[in-house]
C-alpha positions as CSV (number, residue, x, y, z in Angstrom):
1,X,-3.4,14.4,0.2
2,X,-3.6,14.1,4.2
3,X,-0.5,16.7,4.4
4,X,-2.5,18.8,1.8
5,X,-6.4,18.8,3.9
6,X,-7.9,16.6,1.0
7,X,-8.2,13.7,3.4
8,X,-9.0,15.2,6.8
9,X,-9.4,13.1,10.1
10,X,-9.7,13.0,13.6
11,X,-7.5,11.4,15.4
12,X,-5.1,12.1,12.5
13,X,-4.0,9.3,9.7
14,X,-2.1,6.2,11.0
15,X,0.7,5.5,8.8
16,X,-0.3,1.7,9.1
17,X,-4.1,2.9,7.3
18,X,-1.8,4.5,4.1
19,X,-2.1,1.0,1.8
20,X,0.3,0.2,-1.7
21,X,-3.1,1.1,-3.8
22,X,-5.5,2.7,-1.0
23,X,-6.0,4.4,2.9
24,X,-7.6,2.3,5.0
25,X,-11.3,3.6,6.3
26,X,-11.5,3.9,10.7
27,X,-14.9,3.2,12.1
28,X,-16.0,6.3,14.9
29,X,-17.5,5.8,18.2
30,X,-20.8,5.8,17.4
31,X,-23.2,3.4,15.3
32,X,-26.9,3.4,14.2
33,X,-29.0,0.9,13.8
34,X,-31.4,1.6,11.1
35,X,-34.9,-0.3,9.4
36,X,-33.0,-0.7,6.2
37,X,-30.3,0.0,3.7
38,X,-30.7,4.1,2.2
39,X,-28.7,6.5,0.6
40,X,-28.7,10.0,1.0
41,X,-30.0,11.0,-2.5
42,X,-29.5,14.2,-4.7
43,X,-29.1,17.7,-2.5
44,X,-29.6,15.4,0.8
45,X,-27.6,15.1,4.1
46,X,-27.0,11.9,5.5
47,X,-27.4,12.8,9.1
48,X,-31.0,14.1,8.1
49,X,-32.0,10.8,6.1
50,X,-30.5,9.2,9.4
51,X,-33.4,10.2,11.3
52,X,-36.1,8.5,9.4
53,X,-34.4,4.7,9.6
54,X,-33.1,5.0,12.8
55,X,-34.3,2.7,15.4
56,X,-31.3,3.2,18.2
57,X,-27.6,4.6,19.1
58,X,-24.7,2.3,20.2
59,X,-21.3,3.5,21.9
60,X,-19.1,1.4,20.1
61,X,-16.5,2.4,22.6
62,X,-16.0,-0.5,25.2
63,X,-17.0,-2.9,22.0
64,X,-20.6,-3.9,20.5
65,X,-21.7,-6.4,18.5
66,X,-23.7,-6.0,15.1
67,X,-26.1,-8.3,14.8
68,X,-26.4,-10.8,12.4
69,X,-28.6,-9.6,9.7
70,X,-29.4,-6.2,10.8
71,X,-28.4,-2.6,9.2
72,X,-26.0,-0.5,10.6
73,X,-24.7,3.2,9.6
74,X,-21.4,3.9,11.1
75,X,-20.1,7.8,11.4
76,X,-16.4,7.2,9.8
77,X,-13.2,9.4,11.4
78,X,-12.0,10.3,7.9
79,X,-13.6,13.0,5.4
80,X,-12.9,14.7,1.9
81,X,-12.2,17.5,0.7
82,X,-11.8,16.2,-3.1
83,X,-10.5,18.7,-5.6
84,X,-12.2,18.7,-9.2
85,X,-10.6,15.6,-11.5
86,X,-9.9,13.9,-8.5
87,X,-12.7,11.2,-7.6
88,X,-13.0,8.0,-4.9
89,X,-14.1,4.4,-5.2
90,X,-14.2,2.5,-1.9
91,X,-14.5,-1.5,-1.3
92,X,-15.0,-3.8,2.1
93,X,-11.4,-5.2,2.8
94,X,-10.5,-8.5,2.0
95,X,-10.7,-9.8,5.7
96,X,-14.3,-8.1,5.8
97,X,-15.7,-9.7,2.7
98,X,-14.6,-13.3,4.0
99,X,-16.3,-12.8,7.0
100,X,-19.7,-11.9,4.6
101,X,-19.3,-9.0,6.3
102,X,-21.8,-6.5,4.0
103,X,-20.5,-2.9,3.8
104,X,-20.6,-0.3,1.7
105,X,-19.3,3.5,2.1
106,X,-21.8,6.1,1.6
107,X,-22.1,9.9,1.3
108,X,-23.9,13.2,1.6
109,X,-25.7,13.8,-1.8
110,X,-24.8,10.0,-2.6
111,X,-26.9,8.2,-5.1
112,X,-24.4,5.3,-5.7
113,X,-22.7,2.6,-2.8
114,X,-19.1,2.9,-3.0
115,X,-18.7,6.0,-5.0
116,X,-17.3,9.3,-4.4
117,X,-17.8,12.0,-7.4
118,X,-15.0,14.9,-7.7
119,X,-15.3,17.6,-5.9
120,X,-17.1,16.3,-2.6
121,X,-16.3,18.1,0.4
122,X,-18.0,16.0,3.4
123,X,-18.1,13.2,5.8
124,X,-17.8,10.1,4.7
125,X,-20.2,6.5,6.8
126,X,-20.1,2.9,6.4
127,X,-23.3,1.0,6.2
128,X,-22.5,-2.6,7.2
129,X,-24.6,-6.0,7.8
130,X,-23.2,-8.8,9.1
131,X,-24.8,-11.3,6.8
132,X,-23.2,-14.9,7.9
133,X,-21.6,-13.9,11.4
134,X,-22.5,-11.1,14.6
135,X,-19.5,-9.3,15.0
136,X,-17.8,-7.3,17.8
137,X,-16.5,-3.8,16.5
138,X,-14.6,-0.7,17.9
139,X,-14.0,2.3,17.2
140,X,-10.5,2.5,15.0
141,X,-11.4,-0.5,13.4
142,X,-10.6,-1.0,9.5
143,X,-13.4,-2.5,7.4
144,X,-13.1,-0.3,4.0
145,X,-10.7,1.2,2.0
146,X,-10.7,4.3,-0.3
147,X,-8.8,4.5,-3.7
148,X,-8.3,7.6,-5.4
149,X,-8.6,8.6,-9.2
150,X,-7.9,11.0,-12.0
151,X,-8.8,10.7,-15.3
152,X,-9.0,6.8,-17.1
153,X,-6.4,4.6,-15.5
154,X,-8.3,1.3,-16.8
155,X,-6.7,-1.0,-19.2
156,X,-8.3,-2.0,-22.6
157,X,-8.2,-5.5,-23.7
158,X,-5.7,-4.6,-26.1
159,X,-3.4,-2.8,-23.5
160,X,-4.3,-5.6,-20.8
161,X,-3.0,-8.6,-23.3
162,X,0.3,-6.7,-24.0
163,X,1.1,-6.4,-20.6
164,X,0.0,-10.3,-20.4
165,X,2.6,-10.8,-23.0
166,X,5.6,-8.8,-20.9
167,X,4.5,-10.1,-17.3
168,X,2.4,-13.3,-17.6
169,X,-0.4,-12.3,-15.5
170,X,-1.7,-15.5,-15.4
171,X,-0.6,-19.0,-16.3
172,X,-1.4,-20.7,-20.2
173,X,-3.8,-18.6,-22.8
174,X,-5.7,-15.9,-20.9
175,X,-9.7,-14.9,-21.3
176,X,-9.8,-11.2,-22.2
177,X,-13.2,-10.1,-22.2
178,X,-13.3,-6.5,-20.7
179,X,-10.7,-7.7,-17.9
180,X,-9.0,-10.4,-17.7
181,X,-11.6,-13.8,-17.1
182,X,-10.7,-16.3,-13.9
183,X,-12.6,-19.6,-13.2
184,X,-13.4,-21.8,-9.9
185,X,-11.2,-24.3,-8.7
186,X,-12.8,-27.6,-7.9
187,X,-10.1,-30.3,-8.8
188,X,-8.0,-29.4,-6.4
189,X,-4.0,-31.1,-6.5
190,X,-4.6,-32.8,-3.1
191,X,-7.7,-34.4,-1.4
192,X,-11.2,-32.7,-2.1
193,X,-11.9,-29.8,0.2
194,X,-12.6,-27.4,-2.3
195,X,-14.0,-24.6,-0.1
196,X,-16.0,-23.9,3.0
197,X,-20.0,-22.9,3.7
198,X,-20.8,-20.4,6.6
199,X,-23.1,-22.3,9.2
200,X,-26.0,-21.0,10.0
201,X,-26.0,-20.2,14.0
202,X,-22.4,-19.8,15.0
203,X,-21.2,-17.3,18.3
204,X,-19.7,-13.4,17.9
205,X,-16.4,-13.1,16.1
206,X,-14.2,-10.3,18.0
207,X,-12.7,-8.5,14.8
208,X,-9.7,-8.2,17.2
209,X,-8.6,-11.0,17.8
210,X,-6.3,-12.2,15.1
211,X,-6.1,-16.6,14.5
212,X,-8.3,-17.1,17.9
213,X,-11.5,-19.1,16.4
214,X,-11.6,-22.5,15.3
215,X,-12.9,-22.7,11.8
216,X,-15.2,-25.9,11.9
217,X,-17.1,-23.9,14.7
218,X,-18.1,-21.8,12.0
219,X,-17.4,-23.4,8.7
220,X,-18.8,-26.8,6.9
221,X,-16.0,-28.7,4.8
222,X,-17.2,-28.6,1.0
223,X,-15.9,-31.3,-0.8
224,X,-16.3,-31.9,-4.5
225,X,-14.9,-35.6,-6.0
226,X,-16.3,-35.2,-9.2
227,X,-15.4,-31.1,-10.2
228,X,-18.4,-29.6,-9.3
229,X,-20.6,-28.4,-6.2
230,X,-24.2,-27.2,-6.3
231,X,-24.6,-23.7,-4.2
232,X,-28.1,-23.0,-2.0
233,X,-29.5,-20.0,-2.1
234,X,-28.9,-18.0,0.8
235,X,-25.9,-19.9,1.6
236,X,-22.1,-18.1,1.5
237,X,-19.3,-19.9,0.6
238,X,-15.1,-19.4,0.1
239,X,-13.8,-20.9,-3.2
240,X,-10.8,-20.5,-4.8
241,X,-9.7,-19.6,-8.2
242,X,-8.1,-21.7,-10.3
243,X,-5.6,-18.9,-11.6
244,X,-2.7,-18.1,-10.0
245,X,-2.8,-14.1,-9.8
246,X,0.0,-11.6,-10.6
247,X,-0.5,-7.8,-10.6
248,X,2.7,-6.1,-11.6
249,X,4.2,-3.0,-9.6
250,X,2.6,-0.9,-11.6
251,X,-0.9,-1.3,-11.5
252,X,-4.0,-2.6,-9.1
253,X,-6.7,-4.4,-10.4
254,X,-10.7,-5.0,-9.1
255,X,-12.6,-8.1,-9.2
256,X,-15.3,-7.5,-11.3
257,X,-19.2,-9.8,-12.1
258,X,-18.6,-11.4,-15.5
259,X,-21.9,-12.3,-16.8
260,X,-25.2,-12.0,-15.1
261,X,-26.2,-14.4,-17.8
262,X,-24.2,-17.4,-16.6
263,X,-25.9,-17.7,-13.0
264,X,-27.4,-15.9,-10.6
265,X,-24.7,-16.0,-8.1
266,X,-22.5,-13.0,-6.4
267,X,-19.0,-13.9,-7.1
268,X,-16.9,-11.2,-4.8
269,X,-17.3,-9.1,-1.9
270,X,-13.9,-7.3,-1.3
271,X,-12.7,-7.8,-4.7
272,X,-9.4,-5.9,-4.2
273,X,-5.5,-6.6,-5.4
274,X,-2.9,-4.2,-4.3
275,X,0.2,-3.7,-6.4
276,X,2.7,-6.3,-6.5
277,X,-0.1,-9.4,-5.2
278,X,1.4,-12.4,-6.3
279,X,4.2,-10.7,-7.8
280,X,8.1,-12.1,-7.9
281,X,8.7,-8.4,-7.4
282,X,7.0,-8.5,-3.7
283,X,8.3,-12.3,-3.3
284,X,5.4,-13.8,-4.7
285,X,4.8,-16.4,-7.3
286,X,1.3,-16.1,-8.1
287,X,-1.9,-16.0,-5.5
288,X,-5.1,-17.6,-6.0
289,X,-7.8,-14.9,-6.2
290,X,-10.5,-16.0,-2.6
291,X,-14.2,-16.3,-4.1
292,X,-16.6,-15.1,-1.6
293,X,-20.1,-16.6,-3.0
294,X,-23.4,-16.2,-2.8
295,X,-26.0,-17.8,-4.9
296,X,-29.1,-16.2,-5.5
297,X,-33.2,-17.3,-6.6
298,X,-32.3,-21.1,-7.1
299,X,-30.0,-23.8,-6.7
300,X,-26.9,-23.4,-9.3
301,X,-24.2,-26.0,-10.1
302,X,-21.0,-24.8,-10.3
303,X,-18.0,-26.7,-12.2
304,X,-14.6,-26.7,-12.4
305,X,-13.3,-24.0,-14.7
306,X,-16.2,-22.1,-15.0
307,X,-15.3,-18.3,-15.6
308,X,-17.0,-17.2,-12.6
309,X,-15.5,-13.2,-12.8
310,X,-13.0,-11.0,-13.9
311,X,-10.2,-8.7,-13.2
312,X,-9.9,-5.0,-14.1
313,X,-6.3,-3.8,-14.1
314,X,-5.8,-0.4,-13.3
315,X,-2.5,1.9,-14.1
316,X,-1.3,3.5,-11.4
317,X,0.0,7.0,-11.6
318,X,3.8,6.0,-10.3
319,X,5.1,2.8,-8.5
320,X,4.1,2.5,-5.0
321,X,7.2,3.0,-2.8
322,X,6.1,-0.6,-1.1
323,X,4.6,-3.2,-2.7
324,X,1.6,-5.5,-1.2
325,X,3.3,-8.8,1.2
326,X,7.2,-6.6,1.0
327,X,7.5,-4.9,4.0
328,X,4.3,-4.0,5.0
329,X,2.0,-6.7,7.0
330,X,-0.2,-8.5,4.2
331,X,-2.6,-11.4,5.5
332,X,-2.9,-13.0,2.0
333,X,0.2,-12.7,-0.2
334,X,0.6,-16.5,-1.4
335,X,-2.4,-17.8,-0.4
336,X,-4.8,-20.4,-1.8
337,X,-7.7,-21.4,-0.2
338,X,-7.8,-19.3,2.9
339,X,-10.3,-18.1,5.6
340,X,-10.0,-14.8,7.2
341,X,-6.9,-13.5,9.3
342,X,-9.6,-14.4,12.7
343,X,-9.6,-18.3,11.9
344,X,-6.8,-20.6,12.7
345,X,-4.6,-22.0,10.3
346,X,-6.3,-25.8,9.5
């Protein structure tokens, strides 16, 4: 697609952006601070809308921070050229979403976050706010990622428990309910941390710097003894599923809401798995799925084993020629409970 000017960009594509499932998204120089969340709308230019809500320019190119809780629209390097039957979905990466970092790709013409209809020739921009953390960004910087599809590549229940039956994508009886169900983990084997909570006035996280920041400067301990925690409103947490994960070679899958009816709680941020995550064929056995939570209206009690989401497996259209965690550098292959790539290891 880059070799064929679907996916046009300047500087040219990185081979380390190209993903098993997806191309990694590279902020530009430039950022915008605007009075609120927008979209373009039907038959509308971004960079038009851009000058109702804006309120300054920053030159991201020595580094600047976006603050905490403020909206910010982000010129992107790459653009499309899409072809007809050939449309886009994008999502925050998973380091972004554990950070509660807020961002969403938009368009010209766009009326939906995150979407990109066939056909659309045009740049692409990244809305983000920080919601838990200030960050310090630069141009080049990777926050979202862009999948690419023809046609209906998602699994039925039907289709999704035969392939449970050949590859065991989870362990014991599975919940198939339009994807595949998962639950919270708050019995954990060892000890009671079951997860962390995002304190409120913590300092600037460089998105740089890789394993630099101590976690209890920015995270509270949750601890459960009894299987269940309540959630505040307002407050973002990192659980853990209870499943151990596996997505075959063949297919991707998207962490999806399960019921609005069973709480009023946001369940995933960057709700991505790249083939082969958790996969014996990429050297893994299993992965717990990271919840990135945020509860909503009123206080909610959460217990262990609670179907808090679901996963959407996708088919791809041909094996990836490397897998996620074999060969390429993958933060989260294996992991359990697990801050962001910036944190130290506890």
């Amino acid at each position: 697609m880059v070799a064929q000017g679907v996916i046009l960009s300047d500087p040219p594509v990185q081979e380390a952006q190209i993903q098993p499932a997806s191309l990694d998204l590279r902020l530009g120089p430039r950022a915008y601070r605007v009075r609120a969340s927008f979209l373009a709308g039907k038959g509308r230019k971004l960079a038009d809308r851009l000058a109702e809500f804006e309120m300054h320019q920053m030159d991201l190119t020595n580094g600047a921070v976006l603050e905490k809780g403020c909206v910010y629209v982000v010129p992107l390097m790459e653009s499309l050229a899409l072809p007809l039957g050939i449309q886009a979905v994008t999502n925050a990466k998973s380091s972004t979403g554990r950070l509660d970092l807020l961002t969403r790709v938009i368009t010209d013409d766009g009326v939906e976050f995150d979407r990109v209809p066939e056909g659309y020739h045009g740049p692409l921009y990244a809305e983000i706010c920080p919601r838990s953390f200030s960050v310090l960004v630069r141009p080049g910087m990777r926050l979202n990622q862009i999948r690419f599809r023809r046609g209906q590549a998602i699994l039925s229940d039907t289709e999704l428990a035969a392939l449970h039956r050949r590859e065991q994508l989870v362990p014991g009886e599975p919940v198939i309910s339009d994807g595949l169900g998962f639950s919270v983990d708050l019995r954990p084997e060892r000890g009671t941390l079951v997860g962390y909570r995002a304190k409120p006035h913590t300092g600037v996280i460089d998105l740089d710097r890789i394993g630099a920041y101590a976690p209890h400067d920015f995270w509270e301990d949750l601890h459960s003894a009894d299987g269940q925690i309540i959630l505040d409103p307002g407050a973002f947490y990192i659980l853990v599923s209870r499943e151990a994960v596996h997505i075959p070679p063949d297919y991707a899958a998207e962490m999806a809401p399960y019921l609005a009816m069973v709480g009023e709680f946001r369940v995933h941020y960057a709700g991505f798995f790249d083939p082969g995550f958790g996969h014996a064929a990429a050297g893994g056995a299993g992965a717990r799925g990271v919840l990135e939570v945020r509860c909503h209206e009123a206080p909610f009690v959460l217990e262990h084993g609670q179907i808090v989401g679901r996963l959407v497996y996708e088919r791809m259209s041909a094996r990836p020629e490397r897998l996620y965690g074999a060969g390429i550098a993958s933060n989260y292959q294996g992991q359990g409970l697990k801050l962001s790539k910036h944190f130290k290891m506890l």
